[in-house]
DRENTI-966279 format. One record per residue (C-alpha): x, y, z; residue in three letters. Coordinates in nm, 3 decimals. Example, Ala and Ser with C-alpha at 12.3 -4.5 7.8 and 13.67 -1.06 7.14 Angstrom:
PT        u        v        w  type
PT    1.230   -0.450    0.780   ALA
PT    1.367   -0.106    0.714   SER
# end
This chain:
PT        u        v        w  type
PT    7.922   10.542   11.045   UNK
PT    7.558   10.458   11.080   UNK
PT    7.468   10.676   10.770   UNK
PT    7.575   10.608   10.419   UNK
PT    7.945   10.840   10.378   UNK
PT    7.946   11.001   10.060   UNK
PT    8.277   11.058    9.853   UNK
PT    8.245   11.438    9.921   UNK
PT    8.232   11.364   10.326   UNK
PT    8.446   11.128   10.325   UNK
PT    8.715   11.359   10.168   UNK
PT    8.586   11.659   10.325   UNK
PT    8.836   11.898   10.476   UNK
PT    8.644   11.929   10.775   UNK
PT    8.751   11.774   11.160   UNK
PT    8.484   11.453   11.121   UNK
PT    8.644   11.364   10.772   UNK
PT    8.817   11.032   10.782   UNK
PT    9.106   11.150   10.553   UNK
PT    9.111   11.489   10.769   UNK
PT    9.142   11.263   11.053   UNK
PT    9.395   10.993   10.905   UNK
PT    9.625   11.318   10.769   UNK
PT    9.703   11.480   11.116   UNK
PT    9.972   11.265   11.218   UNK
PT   10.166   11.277   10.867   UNK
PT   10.088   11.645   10.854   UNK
PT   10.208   11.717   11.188   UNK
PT   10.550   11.538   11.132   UNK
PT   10.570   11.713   10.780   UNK
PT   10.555   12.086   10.987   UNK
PT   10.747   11.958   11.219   UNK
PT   11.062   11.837   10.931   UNK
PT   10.970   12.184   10.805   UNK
PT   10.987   12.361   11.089   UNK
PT   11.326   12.209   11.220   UNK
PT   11.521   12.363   10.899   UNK
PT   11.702   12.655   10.864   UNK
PT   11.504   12.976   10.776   UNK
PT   11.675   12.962   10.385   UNK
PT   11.653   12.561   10.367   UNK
PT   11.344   12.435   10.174   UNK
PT   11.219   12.060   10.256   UNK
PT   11.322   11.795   10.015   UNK
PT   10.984   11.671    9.999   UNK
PT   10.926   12.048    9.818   UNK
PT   11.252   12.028    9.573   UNK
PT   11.301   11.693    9.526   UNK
PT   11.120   11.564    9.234   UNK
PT   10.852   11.272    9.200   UNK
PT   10.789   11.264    8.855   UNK
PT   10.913   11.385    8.599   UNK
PT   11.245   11.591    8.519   UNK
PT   11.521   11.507    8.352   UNK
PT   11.661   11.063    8.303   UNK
PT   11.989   10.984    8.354   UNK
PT   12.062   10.942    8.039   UNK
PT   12.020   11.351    7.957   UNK
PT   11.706   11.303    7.857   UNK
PT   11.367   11.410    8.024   UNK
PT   11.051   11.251    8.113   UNK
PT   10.757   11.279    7.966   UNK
PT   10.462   11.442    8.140   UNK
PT   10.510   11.769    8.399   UNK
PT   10.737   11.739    8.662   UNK
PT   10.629   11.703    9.027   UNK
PT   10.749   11.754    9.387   UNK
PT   10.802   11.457    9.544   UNK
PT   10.528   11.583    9.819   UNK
PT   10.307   11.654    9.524   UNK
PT   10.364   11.289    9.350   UNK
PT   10.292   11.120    9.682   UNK
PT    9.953   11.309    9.784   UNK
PT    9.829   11.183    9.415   UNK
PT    9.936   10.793    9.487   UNK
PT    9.757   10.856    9.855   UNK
PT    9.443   11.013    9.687   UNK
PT    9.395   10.757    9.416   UNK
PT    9.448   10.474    9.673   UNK
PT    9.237   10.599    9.950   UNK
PT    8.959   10.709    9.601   UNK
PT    8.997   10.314    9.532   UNK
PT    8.951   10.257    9.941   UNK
PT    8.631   10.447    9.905   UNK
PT    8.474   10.229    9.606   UNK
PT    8.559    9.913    9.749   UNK
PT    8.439    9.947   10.111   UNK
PT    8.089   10.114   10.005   UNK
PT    8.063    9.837    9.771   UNK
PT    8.157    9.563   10.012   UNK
PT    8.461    9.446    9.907   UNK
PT    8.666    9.569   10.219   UNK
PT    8.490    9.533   10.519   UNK
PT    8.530    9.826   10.804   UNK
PT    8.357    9.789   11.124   UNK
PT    8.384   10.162   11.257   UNK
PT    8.560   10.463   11.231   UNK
PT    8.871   10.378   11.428   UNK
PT    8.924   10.079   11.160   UNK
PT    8.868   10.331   10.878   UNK
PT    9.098   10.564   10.946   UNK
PT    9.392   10.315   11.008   UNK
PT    9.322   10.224   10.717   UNK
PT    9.355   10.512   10.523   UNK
PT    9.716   10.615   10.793   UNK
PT    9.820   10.278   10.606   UNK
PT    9.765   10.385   10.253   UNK
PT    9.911   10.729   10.369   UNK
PT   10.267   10.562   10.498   UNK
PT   10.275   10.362   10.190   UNK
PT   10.261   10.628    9.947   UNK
PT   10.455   10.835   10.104   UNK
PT   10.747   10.539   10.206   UNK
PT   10.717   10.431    9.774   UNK
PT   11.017   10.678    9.729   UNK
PT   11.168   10.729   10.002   UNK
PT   11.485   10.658    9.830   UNK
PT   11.424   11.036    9.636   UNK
PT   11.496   11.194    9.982   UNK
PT   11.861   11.029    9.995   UNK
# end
């Protein structure tokens, strides 16, 4: 991290990314939840919705609806955008790679644990 990351690298679907790196663990146990279902069985994190849909009340939302999956990649890619800002400005301070990539696991578990209670 001895050069200056730009937002493009640092998102960059590429092995040395850090949000390539900081996504194998959550995409590995996603294939794995999808994996272990029946052949006709889709994943909840596919069908169930994040936004959007229809209120209790009969109503609907406004805005398009969105898979959960789909709702909590946006939260993660804001947060981590906002990560981005803040460390090349100096307002978070992250002393290597290791550091910055637990960093951006963290913000990965949080938006994906927000709703949580949409998979029950």
């Amino acid at each position: 991290m001895n050069e200056p990351m730009t937002l493009r690298s640092f998102f960059d679907v590429s092995s040395e990314a850090p949000v390539y790196k900081a996504f194998q663990a959550l995409r590995g146990a996603l294939n794995r939840h999808a994996d272990s279902l029946p052949q006709d069985e889709f994943s909840p994190w596919t069908i169930r919705l994040g936004k959007g849909g229809p209120k209790s009340d009969g109503t609907h939302y406004d805005g398009p609806e969105k898979s959960l999956y789909r709702h909590c990649m946006d939260v993660a890619t804001f947060a981590i955008w906002l990560l981005y800002y803040e460390w090349r400005s100096g307002k978070v301070v992250i002393e290597g790679e290791t550091d910055l990539v637990a960093a951006i696991q963290t913000i990965f578990a949080i938006a994906f644990a927000h709703d949580a209670n949409k998979l029950v």
